[in-house]
N, C-alpha and C positions, 0 to 999 in steps of 0.2 A: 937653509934655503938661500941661493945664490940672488940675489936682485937686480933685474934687468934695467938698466937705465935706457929708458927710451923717452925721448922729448913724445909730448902730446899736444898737437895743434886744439884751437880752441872746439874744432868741428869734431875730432877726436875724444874729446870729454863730455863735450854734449850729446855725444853714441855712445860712450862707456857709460855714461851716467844713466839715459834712458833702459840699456840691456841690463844694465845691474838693476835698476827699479823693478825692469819686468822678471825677473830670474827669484829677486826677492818677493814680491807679490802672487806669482808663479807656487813657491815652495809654502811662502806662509797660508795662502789658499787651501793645495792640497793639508798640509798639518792640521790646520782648525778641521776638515772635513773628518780627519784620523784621529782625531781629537773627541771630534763629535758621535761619532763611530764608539769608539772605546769608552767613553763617557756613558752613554746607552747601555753599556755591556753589565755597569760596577753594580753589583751584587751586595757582597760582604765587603768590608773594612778591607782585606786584603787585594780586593783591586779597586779601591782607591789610593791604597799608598802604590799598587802598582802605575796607577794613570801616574802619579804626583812622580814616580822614576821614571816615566818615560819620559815626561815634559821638562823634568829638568836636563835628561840627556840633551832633550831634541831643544833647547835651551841653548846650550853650551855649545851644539853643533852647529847652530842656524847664527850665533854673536861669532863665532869660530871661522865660519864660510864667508862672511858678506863682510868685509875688509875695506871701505874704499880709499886705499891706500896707491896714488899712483904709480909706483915703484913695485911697486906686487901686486897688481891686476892683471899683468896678463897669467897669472898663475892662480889668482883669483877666476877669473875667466875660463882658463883649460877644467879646473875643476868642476866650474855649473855645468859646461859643454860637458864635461866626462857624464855628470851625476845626470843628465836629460834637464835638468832647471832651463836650461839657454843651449839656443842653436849656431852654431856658426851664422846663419844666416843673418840673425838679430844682430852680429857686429857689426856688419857692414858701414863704412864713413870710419871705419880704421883703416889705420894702411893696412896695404898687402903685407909686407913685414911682420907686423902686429898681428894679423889675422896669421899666417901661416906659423909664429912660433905659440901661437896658441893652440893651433889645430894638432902640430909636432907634440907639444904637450899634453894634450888632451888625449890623445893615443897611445898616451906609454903606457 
């Protein structure tokens, strides 16, 4: 993965930081709810080692996705916008720049 170097004003970090909280509160919401859902469901022993493989998947996917790494956020970012987590709209107080190679990215 290529690394975009782009300078971030302090007003820029304090909007990436806010849309990354809501993106992350966003996903962990829904999970607890699929969580609690399938939880309800466990039967026999074997779906509970199936819950205990889902949550470690969704584990590894959710420490995987939410990176706050400034140098890889705006591809941290195209990814929430892709997966529905975060809207284009939520970035707004990025530049234009920042917002259109996110948008570029988020559409491949």
């Amino acid at each position: 993965m290529q690394v975009m170097n782009a300078e971030w004003t302090v007003t820029e970090e304090t909007t990436a930081k806010k849309a990354f909280d809501i993106a992350y509160k966003r996903e962990i919401r829904a999970l607890i709810d699929s969580v609690r859902l399938r939880a309800s469901s466990v039967k026999e022993i074997d779906d509970m080692w199936s819950l205990h493989d889902f949550l470690s998947v969704k584990r590894h996917e959710v420490d995987g996705r939410y990176d706050y790494r400034l140098p890889i956020l705006l591809f941290v970012f195209a990814g929430l916008v892709k997966e529905g987590w975060l809207s284009i709209d939520e970035l707004e107080g990025l530049s234009n720049d920042k917002i259109a190679k996110i948008s570029a990215l988020a559409s491949m």
